[in-house]
LUMMAR-585055 format. One record per residue (C-alpha): x, y, z; residue in three letters. Coordinates in pm, whole numbers, plus 50000, padded with zeros to 5 digits. Example, Ala and Ser with C-alpha at 12.3 -4.5 7.8 and 13.67 -1.06 7.14 Angstrom:
<vexses>
512304955050780ALA513674989450714SER
</vexses>
This chain:
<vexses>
954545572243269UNK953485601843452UNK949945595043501UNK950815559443623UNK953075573443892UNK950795596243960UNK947735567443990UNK950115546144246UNK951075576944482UNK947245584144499UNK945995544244559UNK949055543644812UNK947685572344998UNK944455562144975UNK944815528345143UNK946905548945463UNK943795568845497UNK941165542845508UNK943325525545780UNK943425555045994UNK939975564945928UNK939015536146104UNK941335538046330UNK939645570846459UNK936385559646502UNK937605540946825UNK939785567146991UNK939395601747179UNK941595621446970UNK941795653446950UNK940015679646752UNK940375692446438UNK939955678046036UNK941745656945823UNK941005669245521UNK940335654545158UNK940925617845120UNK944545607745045UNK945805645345031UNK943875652945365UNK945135691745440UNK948785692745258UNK947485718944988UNK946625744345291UNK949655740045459UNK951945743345141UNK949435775745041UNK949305793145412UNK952615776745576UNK952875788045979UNK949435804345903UNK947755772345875UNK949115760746273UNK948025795346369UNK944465795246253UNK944535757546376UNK945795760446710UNK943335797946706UNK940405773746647UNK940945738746831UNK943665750747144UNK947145733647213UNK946395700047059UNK944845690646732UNK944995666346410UNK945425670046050UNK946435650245755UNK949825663945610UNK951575646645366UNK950615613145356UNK950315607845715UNK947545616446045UNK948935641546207UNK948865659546542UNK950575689046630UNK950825694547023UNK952155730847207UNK952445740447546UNK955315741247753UNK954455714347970UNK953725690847721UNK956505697247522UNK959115691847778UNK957295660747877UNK957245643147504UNK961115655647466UNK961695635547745UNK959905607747602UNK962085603447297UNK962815566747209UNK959775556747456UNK956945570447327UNK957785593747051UNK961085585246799UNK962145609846552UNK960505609246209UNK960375637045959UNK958005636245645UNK959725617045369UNK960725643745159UNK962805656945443UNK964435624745502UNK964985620945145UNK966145650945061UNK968835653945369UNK969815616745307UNK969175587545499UNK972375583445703UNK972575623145836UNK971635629746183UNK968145642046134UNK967645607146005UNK968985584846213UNK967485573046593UNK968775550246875UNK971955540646918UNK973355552546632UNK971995584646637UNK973705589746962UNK976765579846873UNK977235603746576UNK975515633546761UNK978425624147053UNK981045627246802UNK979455658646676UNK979245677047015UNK983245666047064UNK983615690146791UNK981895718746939UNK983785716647264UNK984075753447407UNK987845750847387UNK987665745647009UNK985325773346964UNK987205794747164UNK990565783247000UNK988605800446659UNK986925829146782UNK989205850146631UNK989015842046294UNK985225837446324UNK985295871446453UNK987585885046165UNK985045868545888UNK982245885446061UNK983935920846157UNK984735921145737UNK981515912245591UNK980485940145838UNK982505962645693UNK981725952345315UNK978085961945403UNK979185995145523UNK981016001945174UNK978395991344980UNK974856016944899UNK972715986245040UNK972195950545109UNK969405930945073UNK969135914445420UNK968075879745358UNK970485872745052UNK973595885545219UNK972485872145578UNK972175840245413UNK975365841345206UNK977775847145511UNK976565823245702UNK976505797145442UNK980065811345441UNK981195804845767UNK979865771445796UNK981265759945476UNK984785778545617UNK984655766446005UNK982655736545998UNK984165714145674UNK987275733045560UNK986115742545251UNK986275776945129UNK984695782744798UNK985355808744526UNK983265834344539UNK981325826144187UNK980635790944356UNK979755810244692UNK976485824244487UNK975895789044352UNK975615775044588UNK973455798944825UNK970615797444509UNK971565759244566UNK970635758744910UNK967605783744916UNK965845759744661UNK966275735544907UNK964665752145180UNK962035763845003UNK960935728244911UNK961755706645202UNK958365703945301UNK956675693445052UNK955005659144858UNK957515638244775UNK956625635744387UNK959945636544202UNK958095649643894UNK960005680443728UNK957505702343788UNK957215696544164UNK959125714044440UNK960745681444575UNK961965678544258UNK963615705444218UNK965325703844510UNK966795667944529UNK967995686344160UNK969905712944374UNK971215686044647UNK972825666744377UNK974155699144207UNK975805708744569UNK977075675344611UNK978555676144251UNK980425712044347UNK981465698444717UNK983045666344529UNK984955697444261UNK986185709144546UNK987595678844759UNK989535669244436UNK990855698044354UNK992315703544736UNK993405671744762UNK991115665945131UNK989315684745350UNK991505706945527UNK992605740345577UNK995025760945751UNK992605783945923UNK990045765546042UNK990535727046236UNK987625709845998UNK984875700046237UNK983865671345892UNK987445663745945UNK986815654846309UNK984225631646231UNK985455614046032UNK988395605846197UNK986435590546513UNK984135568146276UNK984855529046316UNK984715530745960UNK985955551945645UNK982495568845535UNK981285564445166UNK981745592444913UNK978105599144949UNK977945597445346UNK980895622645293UNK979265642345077UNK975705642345268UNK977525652745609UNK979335682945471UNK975305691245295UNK973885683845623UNK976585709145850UNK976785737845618UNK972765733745565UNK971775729545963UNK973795759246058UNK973955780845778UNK969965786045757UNK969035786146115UNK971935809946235UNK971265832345934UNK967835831746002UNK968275844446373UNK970865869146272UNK967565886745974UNK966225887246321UNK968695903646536UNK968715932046278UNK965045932546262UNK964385934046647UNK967375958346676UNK966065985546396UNK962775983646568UNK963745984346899UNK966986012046898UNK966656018347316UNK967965981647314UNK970525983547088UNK971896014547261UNK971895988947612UNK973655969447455UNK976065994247359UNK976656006647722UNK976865972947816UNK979775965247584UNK981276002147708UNK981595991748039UNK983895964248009UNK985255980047721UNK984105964247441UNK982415986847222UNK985365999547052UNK985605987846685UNK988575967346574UNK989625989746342UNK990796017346661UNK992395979746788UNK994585975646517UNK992115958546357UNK992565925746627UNK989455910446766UNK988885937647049UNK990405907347311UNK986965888847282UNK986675853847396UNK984005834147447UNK984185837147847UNK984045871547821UNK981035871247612UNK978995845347828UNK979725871748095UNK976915897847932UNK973935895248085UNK972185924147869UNK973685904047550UNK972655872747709UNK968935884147714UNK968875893647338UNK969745869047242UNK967415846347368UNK964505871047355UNK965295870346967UNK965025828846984UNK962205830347143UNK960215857646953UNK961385841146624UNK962655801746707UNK964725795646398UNK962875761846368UNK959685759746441UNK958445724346494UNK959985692646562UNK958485662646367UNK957955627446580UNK956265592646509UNK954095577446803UNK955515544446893UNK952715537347130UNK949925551747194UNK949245574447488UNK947025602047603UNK947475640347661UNK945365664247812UNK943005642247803UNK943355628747446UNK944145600247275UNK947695599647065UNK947585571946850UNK950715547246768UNK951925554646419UNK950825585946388UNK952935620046337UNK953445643246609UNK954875678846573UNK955795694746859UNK954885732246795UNK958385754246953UNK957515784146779UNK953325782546865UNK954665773547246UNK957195803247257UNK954655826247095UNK951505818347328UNK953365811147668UNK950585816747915UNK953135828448169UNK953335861347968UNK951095890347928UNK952565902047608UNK954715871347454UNK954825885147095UNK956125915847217UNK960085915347215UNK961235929347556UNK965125914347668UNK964235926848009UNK961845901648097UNK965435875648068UNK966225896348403UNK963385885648634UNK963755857248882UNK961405835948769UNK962695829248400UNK962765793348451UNK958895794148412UNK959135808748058UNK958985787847729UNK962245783847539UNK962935756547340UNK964585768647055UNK967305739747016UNK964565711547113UNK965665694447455UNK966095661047507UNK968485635147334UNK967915650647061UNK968825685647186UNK970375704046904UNK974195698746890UNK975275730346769UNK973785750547020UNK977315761847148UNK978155774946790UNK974925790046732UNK975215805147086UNK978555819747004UNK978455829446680UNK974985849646686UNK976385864347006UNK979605873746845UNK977765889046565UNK975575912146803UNK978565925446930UNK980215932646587UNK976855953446503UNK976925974246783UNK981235978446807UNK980875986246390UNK977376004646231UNK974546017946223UNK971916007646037UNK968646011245879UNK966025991745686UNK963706000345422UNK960395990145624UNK960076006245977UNK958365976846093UNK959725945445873UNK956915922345866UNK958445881545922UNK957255850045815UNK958485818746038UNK958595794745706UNK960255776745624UNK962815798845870UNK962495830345941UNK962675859645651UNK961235892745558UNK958045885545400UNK959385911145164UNK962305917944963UNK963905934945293UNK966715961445197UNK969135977345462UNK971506004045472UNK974886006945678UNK976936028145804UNK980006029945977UNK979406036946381UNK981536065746487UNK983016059646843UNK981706089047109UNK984986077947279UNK
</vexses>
C-alpha cells in the first residue's frame, strides 16, 4: 500500500512538471533552476531552510524560480515590489499556501480562506482586537507576564526558546479562547505545537515516517485536549479574560461545527503564540547583545516613571496602559528594529491568477509566488548596514523609505498586529522594570525557520533588577 501511494504522488507530480516545463519554454521568466523532475528543489529547501533563499537570492538578485513542493515557484523581494503585489491581492495574486500548510491548519481558518469570506471573518477578528478591549486587559496581561518574569528570576536558568514558547502559548490560550490549561497539559501541548511547526513545510505524504505526518498526528492530539477541556468547563469562558473565540463566534450567521470550533481555537493560540514568542527569543537576544540599548530604554521608562518594578507598586501594573506605552518613542524603535532584523514570518505564499511581468520578467498564471519579508527587510538598499540592529535609525525623518513589512500589508494585513504590538511592547517593559539577564552565548547565533530560534539549545540566566531609585 505504501509503494502504491508512493507511485501516484510521484506520476501526479510528474504530469504538473511536464505542463510547466513547457510552459517555460515560451515565457521570460526569471532566473534560477527547478530542480529534479517531480521533486524539483524541495529536498534543499527542507535540508538548508532560509539558507536556500539566501544563497538563491545571493546568486540570481530579487526575483527567481524554483520548484518547491509540487509546484513552480518564484520568490520575489524588494520593497517596491512587495508593496506593489500586496496591493494586488485578489487581482493578480490570491492567497495560497503549499498544501500541507492548508491541510494541516484546516481548510476553513483564515490562512485558508480568500475573497469575501476571508474578509468577513478577518473583520470579525479585528472587532476583537479593538484597542479598548486590549486596553480593558492590559492588566492582567501584564500580571501573567510580570510573574513568569519573576519565576525566571527564582529559578538557576531557563532555556530561552522552551519557556519563551511556553508563555506565550500561555497567554494566547488564556486571553485569546478562555481556556486555561493545567499545567501538565500546558507542556503537552507546547511539544504539541512545536511538532507542528517544525513540519508545516513540508511534502504532504501522510506516511508515519514523514514530518507531515507527524504533525497532522499532533493537530488531532491538540484538538482531542481542546475538546477535554470545553467539556469539562462547560463553554468557553472565563472570568478573567472576555474570550476573543467567544467573540467570534457569537457574530457568525451560523453556529460553527465542532471541528471549525476546534480549528479556530488551533489556529489563534498557534498564529500568536509562535510568532510573538518568536519576537520576544529576539528581544532578549538583541537586548543581551546590545546592553547600551537596553539601558535607553531604561532611562526612557525613568522619565515618565516607569521603570519601577511592580513589586515597589504594591505589586499593581506600574499604571501602564496602552496609551501610555504608544507614547515611547525609544520603545517604539525596538521594537520594530527587532521586527525588522528578525520578521517573525518570513515569507508570504501567493498563487498567480494572471500572469504579469516584474522587473522585467514574466510571472506566470498558476504559479506560486512568495513574497520574501524577511530577504526584503534584511537587504533594504536604503541602508548601509541593514543586518546590523541599531533602534536609532527608527528616529530619522525619512523612515518611511525603510522596508518593514513584518505583518504583510494589504487585505491581508495581519489582524493581530495590535496584540502583537502590545503585548511584545508590554513585555520589553517588564524586562527592563524587573531583571537582568544573561545568556550562555555572547553572540546567540538565530535561524529565521521555521520562526525565529537559537540555532542552539540557548540557556539564560536572571536576575532580579535592583532599583538605583
Amino acid at each position: 500500500m505504501l509503494e502504491f501511494l508512493l507511485i501516484v504522488f510521484i506520476c501526479l507530480l510528474f504530469l504538473k512538471y511536464l505542463q510547466t516545463r513547457n510552459a517555460r519554454g515560451r515565457l521570460n521568466l526569471p532566473p534560477g533552476r527547478m530542480g529534479i523532475p517531480m521533486l524539483g528543489e524541495s529536498l534543499q529547501f527542507l535540508r538548508k531552510k532560509a539558507e536556500f533563499f539566501d544563497e538563491k537570492r545571493k546568486e540570481h538578485g530579487n526575483i527567481y524560480k524554483t520548484h518547491l513542493f509540487g509546484k513552480p515557484t518564484i520568490r520575489i523581494s524588494g520593497k517596491k515590489n512587495l508593496e506593489k503585489l500586496f496591493a494586488a491581492e485578489n487581482k493578480l495574486l490570491q492567497c495560497s499556501y503549499p498544501s500541507s500548510v492548508l491541510n494541516i491548519l484546516g481548510k476553513n481558518t483564515l490562512v485558508a480562506t480568500t475573497g469575501q469570506l476571508h474578509h468577513q471573518r478577518k473583520m470579525q477578528i479585528m472587532k476583537c482586537f479593538s484597542p479598548k478591549l486590549l486596553d480593558q486587559n492590559l492588566p492582567v496581561i501584564s500580571e501573567i507576564l510580570t510573574g513568569r518574569i519573576y519565576e525566571w528570576c527564582r529559578r538557576p536558568s531557563i532555556e530561552v526558546f522552551s519557556d519563551c514558547h511556553s508563555m506565550f502559548l500561555e497567554l494566547a490560550s488564556n486571553f485569546l479562547v478562555s481556556m486555561n490549561m493545567p499545567k501538565n497539559e500546558r507542556a503537552k501541548i507546547q511539544t504539541l505545537y512545536n511538532d507542528i511547526t517544525n513540519n508545516i513545510f513540508t511534502l504532504p505524504l501522510n506516511i508515519p515516517g514523514f514530518g507531515f505526518h507527524k504533525a497532522l498526528k499532533a493537530k488531532e492530539q491538540l484538538k482531542k485536549l481542546f475538546l477535554k477541556r470545553i467539556k469539562e468547563d462547560g463553554k468557553i469562558s472565563s472570568d478573567q479574560f472576555p474570550s476573543v473565540l467567544k467573540y467570534f463566534c457569537q457574530i457568525q450567521d451560523s453556529e460553527l461545527s465542532e471541528d471549525d470550533l476546534l480549528n479556530g481555537i488551533f489556529e489563534l493560540i498557534f498564529n500568536s503564540g509562535e510568532t510573538i514568542s518568536a519576537a520576544a527569543i529576539c528581544v532578549l537576544c538583541h537586548l543581551h547583545t546590545h546592553p547600551r540599548v537596553l539601558e535607553k530604554l531604561r532611562e526612557e521608562l525613568a522619565d515618565v516613571d516607569l521603570l519601577a518594578s511592580p513589586e515597589e507598586n504594591n505589586n499593581d501594573a506600574v499604571n501602564v496602559t496602552s496609551d501610555i506605552i504608544n507614547k515611547l518613542p525609544y520603545l517604539d524603535c525596538c521594537y520594530k528594529e527587532v521586527l525588522r532584523v528578525t520578521p517573525p514570518v518570513g515569507g508570504a505564499y501567493r498563487k498567480v491568477l494572471q500572469t504579469f511581468e516584474l522587473e522585467g520578467y514574466t510571472i506566470p498564471e498558476g504559479w506560486t509566488v512568495v513574497l520574501g519579508i524577511r530577504d526584503t527587510h534584511q537587504t533594504d538598499s536604503t541602508l548601509e548596514d541593514p543586518l546590523t540592529f541599531k533602534p536609532e535609525r527608527w528616529l530619522d525623518d525619512d523612515v518611511s523609505d525603510l522596508a518593514f513589512l513584518p505583518y504583510a500589508s494589504g487585505v491581508r494585513r495581519c489582524p493581530g498586529k495590535g496584540y502583537a504590538h502590545l503585548v511584545l511592547k508590554l513585555f520589553i517593559i517588564k524586562l527592563c522594570q524587573q531583571c537582568n539577564w544573561t545568556l550562555s552565548e555572547t553572540n546567540p547565533e538565530l535561524v529565521a525557520m521555521p520562526t525565529p530560534r537559537p540555532k542552539n539549545k540557548l540557556m539564560a540566566t536572571f536576575s532580579p533588577r535592583e532599583s538605583k531609585n
